[in-house]
N, C-alpha and C positions, 0 to 999 in steps of 0.2 A: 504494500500500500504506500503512495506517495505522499511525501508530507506535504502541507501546505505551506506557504512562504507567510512568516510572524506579518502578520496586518503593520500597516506601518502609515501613520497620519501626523497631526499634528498638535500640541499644547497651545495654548493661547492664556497670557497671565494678563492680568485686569489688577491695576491702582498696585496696590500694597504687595502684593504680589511680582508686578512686573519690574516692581523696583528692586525685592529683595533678588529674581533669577537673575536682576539686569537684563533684561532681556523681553521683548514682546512677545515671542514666540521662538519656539522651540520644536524638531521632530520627535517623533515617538515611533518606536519598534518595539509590539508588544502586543499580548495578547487579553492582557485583564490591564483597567486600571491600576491596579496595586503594580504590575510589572512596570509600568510608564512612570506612576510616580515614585518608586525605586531607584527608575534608571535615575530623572531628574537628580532626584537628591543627590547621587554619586558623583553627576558630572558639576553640579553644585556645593561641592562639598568646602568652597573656599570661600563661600558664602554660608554662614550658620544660621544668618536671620531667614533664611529661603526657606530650610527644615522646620523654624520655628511660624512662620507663614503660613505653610501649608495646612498644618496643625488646626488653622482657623479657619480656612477653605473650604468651602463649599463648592460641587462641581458640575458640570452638564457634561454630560459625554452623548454628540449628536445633537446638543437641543437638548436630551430630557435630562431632569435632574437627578442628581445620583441618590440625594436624601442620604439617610439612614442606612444604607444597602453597604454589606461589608465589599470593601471594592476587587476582594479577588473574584467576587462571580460578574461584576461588571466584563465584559466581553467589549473589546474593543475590534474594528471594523476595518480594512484598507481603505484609505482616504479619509477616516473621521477625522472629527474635533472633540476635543478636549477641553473645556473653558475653565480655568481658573479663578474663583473670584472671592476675593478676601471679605473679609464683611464690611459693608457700607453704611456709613453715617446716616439714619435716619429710616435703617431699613432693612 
């Protein structure tokens, strides 16, 4: 049986977020969220407020929200998105 090739899209950090990765976006290769934001953290690792960010993060993958949901059964897609978004004043 042939394997399939790891889905591979993209992150997208919002406010508080895109300031700790540096970075407005970033690629992902990977199969659940918990694998994508893994990778991040490691290639982040020179950054410690990034890890501590996330922590607060809230996320959509495709549009819907992750909620509550432990992120290794999140299933990520070839060409998704990932949104990143720290918590916002007022909301």
């Amino acid at each position: 049986m042939a394997m399939k090739n790891t889905p591979a899209g993209t992150i997208r950090y919002w406010a508080a977020a895109r300031a700790a990765a540096g970075a407005a976006e970033e690629p992902y290769t990977a199969w659940t969220l918990a694998e994508a934001l893994d990778a991040a953290r490691e290639r982040h690792t020179a950054r410690p407020e990034f890890a501590r960010v996330l922590l607060r993060c809230s996320f959509l993958v495709d549009g819907t929200p992750v909620g509550t949901r432990d992120h290794k059964t999140i299933q990520l897609a070839e060409g998704g998105t990932v949104e990143v978004l720290p918590p916002f004043a007022g909301g």
